[in-house]
N, C-alpha and C positions, 0 to 999 in steps of 0.2 A: 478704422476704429471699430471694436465692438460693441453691439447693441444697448449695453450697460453707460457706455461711454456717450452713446449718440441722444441715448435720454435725459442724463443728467444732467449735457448740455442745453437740449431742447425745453426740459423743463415737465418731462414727464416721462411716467413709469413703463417700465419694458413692459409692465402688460399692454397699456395703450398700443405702444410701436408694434406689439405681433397683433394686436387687434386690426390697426391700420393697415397689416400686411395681408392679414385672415379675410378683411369686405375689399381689399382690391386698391386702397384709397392710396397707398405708398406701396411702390414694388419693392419685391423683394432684391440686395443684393447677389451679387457672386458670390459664392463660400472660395475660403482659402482651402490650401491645401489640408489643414487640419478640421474642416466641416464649419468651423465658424463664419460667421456671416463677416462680411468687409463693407465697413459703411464709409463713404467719403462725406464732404463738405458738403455738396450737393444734396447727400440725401438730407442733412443738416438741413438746411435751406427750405429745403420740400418740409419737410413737419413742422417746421414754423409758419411756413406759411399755411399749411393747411389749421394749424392751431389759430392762426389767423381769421380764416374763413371762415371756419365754423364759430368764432367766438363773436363772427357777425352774422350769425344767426343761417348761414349755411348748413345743406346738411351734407356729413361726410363724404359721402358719392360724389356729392357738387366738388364740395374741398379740395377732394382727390382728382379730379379731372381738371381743372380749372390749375392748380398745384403742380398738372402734368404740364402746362404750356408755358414756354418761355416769357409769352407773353399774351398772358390769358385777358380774354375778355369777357364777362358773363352778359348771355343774352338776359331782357327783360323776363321773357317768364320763369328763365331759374331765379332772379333776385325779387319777384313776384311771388312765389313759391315760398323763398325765406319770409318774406315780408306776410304772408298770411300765417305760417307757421307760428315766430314772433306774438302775433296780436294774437291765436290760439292760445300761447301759453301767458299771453299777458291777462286773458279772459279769465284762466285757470287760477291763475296766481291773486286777482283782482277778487273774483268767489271766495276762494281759501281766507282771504284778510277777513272779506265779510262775516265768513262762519266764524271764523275766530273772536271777531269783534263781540256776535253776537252768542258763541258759548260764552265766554265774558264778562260780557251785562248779564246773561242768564244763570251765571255760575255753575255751569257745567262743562268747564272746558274737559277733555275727553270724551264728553257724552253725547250724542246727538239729541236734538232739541225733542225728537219723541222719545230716544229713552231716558233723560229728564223727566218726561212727563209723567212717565211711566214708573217711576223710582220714588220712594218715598224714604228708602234707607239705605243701607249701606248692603245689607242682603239682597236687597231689590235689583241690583246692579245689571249683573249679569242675564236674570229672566230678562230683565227691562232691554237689554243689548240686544238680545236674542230676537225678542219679541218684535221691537220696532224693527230688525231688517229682514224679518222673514215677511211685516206689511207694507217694508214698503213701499212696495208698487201702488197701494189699494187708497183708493180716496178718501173710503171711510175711516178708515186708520186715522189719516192726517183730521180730520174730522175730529174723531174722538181726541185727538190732542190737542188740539184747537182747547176742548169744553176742558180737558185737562189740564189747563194752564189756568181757566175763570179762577181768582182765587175763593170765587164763592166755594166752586165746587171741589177745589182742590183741599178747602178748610173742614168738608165733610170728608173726604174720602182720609184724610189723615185721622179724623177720629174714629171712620171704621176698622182705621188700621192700629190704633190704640185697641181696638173694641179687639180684634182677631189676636193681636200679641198675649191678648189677657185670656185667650182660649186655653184650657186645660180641661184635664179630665169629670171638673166637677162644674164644670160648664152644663146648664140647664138647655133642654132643647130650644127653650122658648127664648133664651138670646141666641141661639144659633140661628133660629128662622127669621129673629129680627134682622140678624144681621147679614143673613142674604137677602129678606127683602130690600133693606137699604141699599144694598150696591145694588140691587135690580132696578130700585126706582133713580139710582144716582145713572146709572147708565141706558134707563130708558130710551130707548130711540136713535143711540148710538151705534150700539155695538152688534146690532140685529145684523145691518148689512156686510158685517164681516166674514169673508168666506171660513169654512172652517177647518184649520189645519190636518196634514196627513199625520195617521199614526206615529212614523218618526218623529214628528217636529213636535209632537203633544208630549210624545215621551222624554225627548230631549230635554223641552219646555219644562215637564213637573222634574227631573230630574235636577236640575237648574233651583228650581224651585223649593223645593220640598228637604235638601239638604239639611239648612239652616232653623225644620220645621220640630215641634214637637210632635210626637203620634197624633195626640187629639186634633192639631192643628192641619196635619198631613190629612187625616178622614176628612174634615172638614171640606178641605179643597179639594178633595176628588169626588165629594158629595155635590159639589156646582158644576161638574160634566166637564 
């Protein structure tokens, strides 16, 4: 039978079948005289059972050797092997529910829980994406997200961000310096310990940033360093 034939049977696609031929897990047949491959019943046989094997949690390699014996026996450490592999992806999959649960309750699903924090609108989105995975490795990051969630502190930082939207050109200095002392005193003591990004990643950053901005808004924010 041809390749096409031996799939449709088995229950899977001729990519699969040259992939299983490509890592070694199913040999390849005889070609006919016309170059096509000649599959019999047996190799039938052989891909089912290896679809077998691996849907118990083997991996192909195993499949494929084990698939080679009449009458295969697997030792304890290859089904020891599956069996940690398994609880791997069960730890994996078990995590994932977690974060899901809780973007969720935190109504952020898409966003991770620091750049939630970091977001306050719809413009915010992207610096906010940006910004939490270029910290985070850093502890203080997760730190300042922590105090980002207080909704004490998060009910002031939304009306600095009412205060900054209403920035325009006939904005007086004397609200502009309030309202950088504000997020200085709102962020006191947080954000000191954070290392401070390379050129690329600042420029990335206001790029990011500064799109959605007005002129007067844009000076503003490149007057905070």
């Amino acid at each position: 039978m041809r390749i096409a034939e031996l799939a449709d049977l088995a229950g899977v696609s001729v990519r699969t079948l040259r992939y299983y031929h490509q890592t070694g897990a199913l040999p390849e047949p005889p070609r006919r005289a016309n170059g096509y491959r000649d599959y019999s019943a047996d190799h039938l046989v052989t891909v089912l059972r290896i679809r077998q094997l691996t849907g118990s949690g083997l991996s192909l390699a195993a499949a494929g050797e084990l698939a080679a014996d009449p009458a295969p026996t697997a030792d304890d450490e290859v089904l020891e092997a599956a069996d940690r592999a398994l609880a791997a992806q069960i730890a994996v999959l078990t995590e994932r529910r977690a974060r899901l649960a809780r973007a969720r309750e935190g109504g952020h699903v898409g966003l991770s829980r620091e750049a939630a924090a970091l977001s306050l609108a719809a413009t915010d989105l992207s610096p906010a994406i940006l910004l939490a995975h270029l910290y985070r490795d850093h502890e203080p990051f997760h730190r300042l997200v922590e105090a980002l969630h207080d909704p004490e502190r998060r009910g002031a930082l939304t009306a600095l961000q009412q205060r900054f939207d209403a920035i325009d050109a006939d904005t007086p200095e004397a609200e502009l310096a309030e309202i950088t002392a504000q997020v200085q005193d709102l962020f006191a003591g947080i954000s000191e310990e954070l290392p401070p990004l390379t050129p690329t990643q600042m420029r990335l950053l206001l790029e990011l940033s500064e799109r959605d901005l007005t002129a007067p808004q844009r000076d503003f924010l490149r007057r905070q360093g």
